[in-house]
N, CA, C and O atoms as a DFTB+ gen file, in Angstrom:
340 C
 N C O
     1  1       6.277       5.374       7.064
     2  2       6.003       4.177       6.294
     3  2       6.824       3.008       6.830
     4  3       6.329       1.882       6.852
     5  1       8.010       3.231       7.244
     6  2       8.793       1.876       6.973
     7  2       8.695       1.790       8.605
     8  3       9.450       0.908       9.016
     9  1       7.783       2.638       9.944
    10  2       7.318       2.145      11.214
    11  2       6.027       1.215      10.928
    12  3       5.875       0.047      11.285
    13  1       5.391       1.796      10.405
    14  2       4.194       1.334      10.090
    15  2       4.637      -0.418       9.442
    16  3       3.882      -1.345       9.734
    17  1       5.756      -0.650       8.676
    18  2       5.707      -1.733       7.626
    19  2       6.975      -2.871       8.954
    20  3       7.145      -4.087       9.039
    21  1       7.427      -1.989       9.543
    22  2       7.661      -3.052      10.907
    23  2       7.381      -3.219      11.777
    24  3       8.105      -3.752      12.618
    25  1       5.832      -2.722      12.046
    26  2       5.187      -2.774      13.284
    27  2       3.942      -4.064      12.877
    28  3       3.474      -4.849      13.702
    29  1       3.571      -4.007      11.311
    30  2       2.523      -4.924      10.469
    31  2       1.371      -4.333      10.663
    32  3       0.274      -4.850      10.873
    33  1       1.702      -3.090      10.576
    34  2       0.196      -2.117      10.482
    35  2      -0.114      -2.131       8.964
    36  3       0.690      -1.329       8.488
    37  1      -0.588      -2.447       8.339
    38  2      -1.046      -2.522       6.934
    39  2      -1.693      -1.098       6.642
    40  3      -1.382      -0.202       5.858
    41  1      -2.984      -1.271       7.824
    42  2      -3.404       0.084       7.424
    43  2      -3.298       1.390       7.270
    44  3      -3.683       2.268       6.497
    45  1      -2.410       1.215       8.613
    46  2      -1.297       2.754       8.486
    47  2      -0.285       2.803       7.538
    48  3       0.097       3.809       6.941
    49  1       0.196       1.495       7.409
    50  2       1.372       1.562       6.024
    51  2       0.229       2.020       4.495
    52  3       0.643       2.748       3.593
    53  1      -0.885       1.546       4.505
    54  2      -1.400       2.037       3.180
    55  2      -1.968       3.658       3.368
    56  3      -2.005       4.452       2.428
    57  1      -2.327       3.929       4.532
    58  2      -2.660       5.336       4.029
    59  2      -1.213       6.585       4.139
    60  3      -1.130       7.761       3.783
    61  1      -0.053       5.467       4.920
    62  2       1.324       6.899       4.503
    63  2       1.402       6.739       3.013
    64  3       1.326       7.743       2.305
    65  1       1.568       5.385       2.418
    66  2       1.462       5.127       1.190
    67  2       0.931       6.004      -0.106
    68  3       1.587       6.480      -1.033
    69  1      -0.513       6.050       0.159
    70  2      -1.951       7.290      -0.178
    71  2      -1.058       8.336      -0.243
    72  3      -0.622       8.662      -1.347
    73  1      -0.619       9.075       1.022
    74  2      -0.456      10.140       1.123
    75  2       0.971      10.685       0.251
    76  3       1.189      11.818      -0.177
    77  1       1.719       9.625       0.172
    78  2       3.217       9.804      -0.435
    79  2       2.536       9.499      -1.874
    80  3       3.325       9.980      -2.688
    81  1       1.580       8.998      -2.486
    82  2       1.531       8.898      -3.903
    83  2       0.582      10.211      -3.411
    84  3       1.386      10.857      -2.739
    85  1      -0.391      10.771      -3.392
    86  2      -1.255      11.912      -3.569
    87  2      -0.014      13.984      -3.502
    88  3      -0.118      15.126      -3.949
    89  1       0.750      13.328      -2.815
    90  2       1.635      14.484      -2.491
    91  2       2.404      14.749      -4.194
    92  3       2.632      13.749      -4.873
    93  1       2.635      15.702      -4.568
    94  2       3.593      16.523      -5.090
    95  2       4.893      15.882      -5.332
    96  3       5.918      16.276      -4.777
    97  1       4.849      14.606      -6.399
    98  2       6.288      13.844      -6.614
    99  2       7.571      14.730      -6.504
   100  3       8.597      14.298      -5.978
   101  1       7.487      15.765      -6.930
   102  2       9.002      16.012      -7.233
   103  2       9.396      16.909      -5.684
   104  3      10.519      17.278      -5.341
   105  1       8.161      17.090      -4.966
   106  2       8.600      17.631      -3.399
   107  2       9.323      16.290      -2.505
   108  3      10.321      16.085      -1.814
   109  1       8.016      15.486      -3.054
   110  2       8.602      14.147      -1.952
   111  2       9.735      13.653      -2.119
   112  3      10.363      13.056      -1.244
   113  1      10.259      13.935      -3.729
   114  2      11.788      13.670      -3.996
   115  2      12.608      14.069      -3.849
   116  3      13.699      13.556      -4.100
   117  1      12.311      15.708      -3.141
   118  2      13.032      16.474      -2.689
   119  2      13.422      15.895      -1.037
   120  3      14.548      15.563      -0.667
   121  1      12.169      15.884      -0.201
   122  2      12.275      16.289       1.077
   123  2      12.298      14.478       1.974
   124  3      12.418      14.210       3.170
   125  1      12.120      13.536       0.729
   126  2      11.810      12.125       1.834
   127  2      13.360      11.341       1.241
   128  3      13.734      11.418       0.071
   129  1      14.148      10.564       2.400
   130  2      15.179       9.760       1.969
   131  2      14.503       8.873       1.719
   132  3      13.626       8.445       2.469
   133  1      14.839       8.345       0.401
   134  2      15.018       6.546       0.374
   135  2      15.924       5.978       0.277
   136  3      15.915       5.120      -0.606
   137  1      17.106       6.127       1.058
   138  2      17.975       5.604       1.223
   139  2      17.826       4.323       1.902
   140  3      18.223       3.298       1.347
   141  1      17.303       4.294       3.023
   142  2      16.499       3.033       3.543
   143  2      15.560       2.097       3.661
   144  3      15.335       1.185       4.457
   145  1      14.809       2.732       2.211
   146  2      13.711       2.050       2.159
   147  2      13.935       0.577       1.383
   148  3      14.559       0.358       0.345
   149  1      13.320      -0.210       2.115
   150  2      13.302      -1.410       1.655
   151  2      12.703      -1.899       0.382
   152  3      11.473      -1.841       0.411
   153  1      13.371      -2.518      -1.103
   154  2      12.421      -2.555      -1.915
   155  2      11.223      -2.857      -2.257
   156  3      10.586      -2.417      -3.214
   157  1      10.785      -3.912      -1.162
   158  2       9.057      -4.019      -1.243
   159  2       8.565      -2.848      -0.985
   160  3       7.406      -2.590      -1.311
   161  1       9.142      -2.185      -0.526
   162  2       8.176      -0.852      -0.148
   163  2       8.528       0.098      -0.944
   164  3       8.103       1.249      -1.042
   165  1       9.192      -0.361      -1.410
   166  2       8.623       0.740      -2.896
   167  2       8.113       0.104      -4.049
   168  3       7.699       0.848      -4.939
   169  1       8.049      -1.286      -4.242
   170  2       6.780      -1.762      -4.886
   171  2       5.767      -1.299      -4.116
   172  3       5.076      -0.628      -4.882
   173  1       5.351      -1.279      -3.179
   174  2       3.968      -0.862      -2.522
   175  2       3.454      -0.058      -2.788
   176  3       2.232      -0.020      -2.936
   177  1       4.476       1.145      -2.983
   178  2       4.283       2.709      -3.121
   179  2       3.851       2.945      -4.756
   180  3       3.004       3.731      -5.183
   181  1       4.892       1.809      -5.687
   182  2       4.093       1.538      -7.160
   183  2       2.581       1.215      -7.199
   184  3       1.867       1.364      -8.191
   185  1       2.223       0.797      -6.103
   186  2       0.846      -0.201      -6.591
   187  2      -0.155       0.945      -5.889
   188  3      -1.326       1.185      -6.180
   189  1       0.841       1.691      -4.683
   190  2      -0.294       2.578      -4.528
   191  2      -0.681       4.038      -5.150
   192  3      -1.633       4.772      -4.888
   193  1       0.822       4.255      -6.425
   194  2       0.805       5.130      -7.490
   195  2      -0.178       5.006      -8.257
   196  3      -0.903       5.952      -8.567
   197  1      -0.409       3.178      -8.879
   198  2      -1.106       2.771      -9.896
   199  2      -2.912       2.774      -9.731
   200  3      -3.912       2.849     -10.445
   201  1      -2.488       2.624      -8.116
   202  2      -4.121       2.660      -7.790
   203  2      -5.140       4.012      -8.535
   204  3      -6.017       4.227      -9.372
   205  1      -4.078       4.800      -7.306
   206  2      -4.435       6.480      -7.901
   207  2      -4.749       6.573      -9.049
   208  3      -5.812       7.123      -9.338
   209  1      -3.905       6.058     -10.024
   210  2      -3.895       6.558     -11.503
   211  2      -5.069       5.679     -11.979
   212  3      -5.708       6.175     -12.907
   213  1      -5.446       4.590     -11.578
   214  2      -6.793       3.819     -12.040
   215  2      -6.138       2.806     -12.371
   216  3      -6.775       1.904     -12.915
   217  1      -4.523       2.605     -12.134
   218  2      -4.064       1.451     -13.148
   219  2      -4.506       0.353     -12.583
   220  3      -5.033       0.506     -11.480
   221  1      -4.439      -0.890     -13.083
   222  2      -4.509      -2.075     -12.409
   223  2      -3.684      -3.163     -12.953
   224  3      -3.050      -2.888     -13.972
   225  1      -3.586      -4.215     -12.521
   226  2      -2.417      -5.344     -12.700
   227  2      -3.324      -5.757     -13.985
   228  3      -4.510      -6.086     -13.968
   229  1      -2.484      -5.657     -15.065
   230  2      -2.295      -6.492     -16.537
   231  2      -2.879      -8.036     -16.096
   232  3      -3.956      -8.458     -16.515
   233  1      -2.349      -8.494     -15.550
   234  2      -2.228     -10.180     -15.447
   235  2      -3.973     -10.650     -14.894
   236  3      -4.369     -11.802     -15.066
   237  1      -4.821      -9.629     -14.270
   238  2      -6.223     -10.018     -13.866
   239  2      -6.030     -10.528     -12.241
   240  3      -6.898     -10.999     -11.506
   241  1      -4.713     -10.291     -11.966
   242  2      -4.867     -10.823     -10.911
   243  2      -5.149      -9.421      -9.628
   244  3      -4.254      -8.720      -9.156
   245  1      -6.830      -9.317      -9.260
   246  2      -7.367      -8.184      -8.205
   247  2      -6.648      -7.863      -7.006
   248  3      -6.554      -6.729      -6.536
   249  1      -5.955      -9.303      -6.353
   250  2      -5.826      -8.664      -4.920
   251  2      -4.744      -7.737      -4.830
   252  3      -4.729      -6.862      -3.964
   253  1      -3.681      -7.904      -5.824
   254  2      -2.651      -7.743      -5.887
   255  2      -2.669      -5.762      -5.589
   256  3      -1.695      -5.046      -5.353
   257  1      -4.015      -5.391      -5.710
   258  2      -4.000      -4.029      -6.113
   259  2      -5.217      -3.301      -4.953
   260  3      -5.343      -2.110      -4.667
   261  1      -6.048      -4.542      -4.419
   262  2      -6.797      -3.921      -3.585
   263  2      -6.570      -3.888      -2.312
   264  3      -5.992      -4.652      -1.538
   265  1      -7.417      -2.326      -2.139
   266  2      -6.914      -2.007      -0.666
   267  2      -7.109      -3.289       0.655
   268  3      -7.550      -4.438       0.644
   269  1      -6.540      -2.410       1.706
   270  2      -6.724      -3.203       3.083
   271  2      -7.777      -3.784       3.572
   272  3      -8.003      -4.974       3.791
   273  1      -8.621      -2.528       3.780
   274  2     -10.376      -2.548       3.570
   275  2     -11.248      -3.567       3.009
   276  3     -12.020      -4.319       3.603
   277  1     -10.957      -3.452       1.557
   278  2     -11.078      -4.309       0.688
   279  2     -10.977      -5.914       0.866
   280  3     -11.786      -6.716       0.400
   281  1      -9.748      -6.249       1.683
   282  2      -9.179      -7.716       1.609
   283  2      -9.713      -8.204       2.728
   284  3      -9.871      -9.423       2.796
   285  1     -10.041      -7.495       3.662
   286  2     -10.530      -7.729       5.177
   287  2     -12.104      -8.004       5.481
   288  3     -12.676      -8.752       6.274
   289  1     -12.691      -6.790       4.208
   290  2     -14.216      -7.172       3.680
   291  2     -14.289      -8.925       3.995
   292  3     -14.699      -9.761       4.800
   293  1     -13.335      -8.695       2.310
   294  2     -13.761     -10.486       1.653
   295  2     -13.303     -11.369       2.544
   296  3     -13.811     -12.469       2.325
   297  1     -12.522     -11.378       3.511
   298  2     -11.970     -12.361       4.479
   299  2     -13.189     -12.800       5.264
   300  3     -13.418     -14.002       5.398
   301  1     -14.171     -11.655       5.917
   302  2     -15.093     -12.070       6.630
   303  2     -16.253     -12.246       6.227
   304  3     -17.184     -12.733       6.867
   305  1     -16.261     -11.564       4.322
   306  2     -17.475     -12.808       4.060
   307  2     -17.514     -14.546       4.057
   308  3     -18.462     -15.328       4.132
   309  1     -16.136     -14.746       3.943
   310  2     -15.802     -16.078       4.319
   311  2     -15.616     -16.444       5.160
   312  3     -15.001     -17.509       5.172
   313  1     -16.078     -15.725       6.653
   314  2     -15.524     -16.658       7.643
   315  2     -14.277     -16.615       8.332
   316  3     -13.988     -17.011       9.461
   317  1     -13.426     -15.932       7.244
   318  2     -12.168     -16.034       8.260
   319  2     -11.584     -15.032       8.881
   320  3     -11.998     -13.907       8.605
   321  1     -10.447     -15.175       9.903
   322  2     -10.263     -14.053      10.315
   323  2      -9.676     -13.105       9.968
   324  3      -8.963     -13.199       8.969
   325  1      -9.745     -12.249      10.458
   326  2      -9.719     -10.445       9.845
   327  2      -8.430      -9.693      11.017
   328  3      -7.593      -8.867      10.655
   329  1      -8.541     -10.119      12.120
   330  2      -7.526      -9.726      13.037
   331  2      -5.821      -9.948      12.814
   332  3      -4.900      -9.495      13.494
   333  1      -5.781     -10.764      11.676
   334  2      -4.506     -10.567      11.616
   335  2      -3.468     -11.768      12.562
   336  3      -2.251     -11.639      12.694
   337  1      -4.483     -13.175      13.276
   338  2      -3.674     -13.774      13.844
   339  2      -4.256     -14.817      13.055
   340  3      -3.828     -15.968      13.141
């Protein structure tokens, strides 16, 4: 996760993400340090808990919760770019 989140791979940072919320909490709390993890990235890892669970942001605000996929869609129904520069 935290190669993926300094390299600006989004997409690879969201599916280690996936995989660390889909895994067995109390293993991953066993076997992963977060000693180094940076706190946005473990908001990330909240939003990609909440996904799972169906939750969504109180406030109405969508992007905040949708995937990569998702944001890259709507970018190029508008026109803009999707590559990331």
């Amino acid at each position: 996760v935290t190669y993926a989140d300094s390299k600006n791979l989004a997409l690879l940072k969201e599916h280690c993400l996936d995989y660390l919320s889909s895994a067995n909490k109390i293993e991953v709390a066993k076997k992963v340090s977060f000693d180094d993890i940076p706190s946005h990235l473990m908001k990330d890892w909240m939003v990609s808990l909440a996904r799972r669970e169906g939750g969504g942001s109180s406030e109405g605000d969508t992007f905040s919760t949708m995937r990569v996929s998702q944001l890259r869609h709507l970018a190029h129904e508008k026109g803009l770019s999707v590559d990331g520069s």
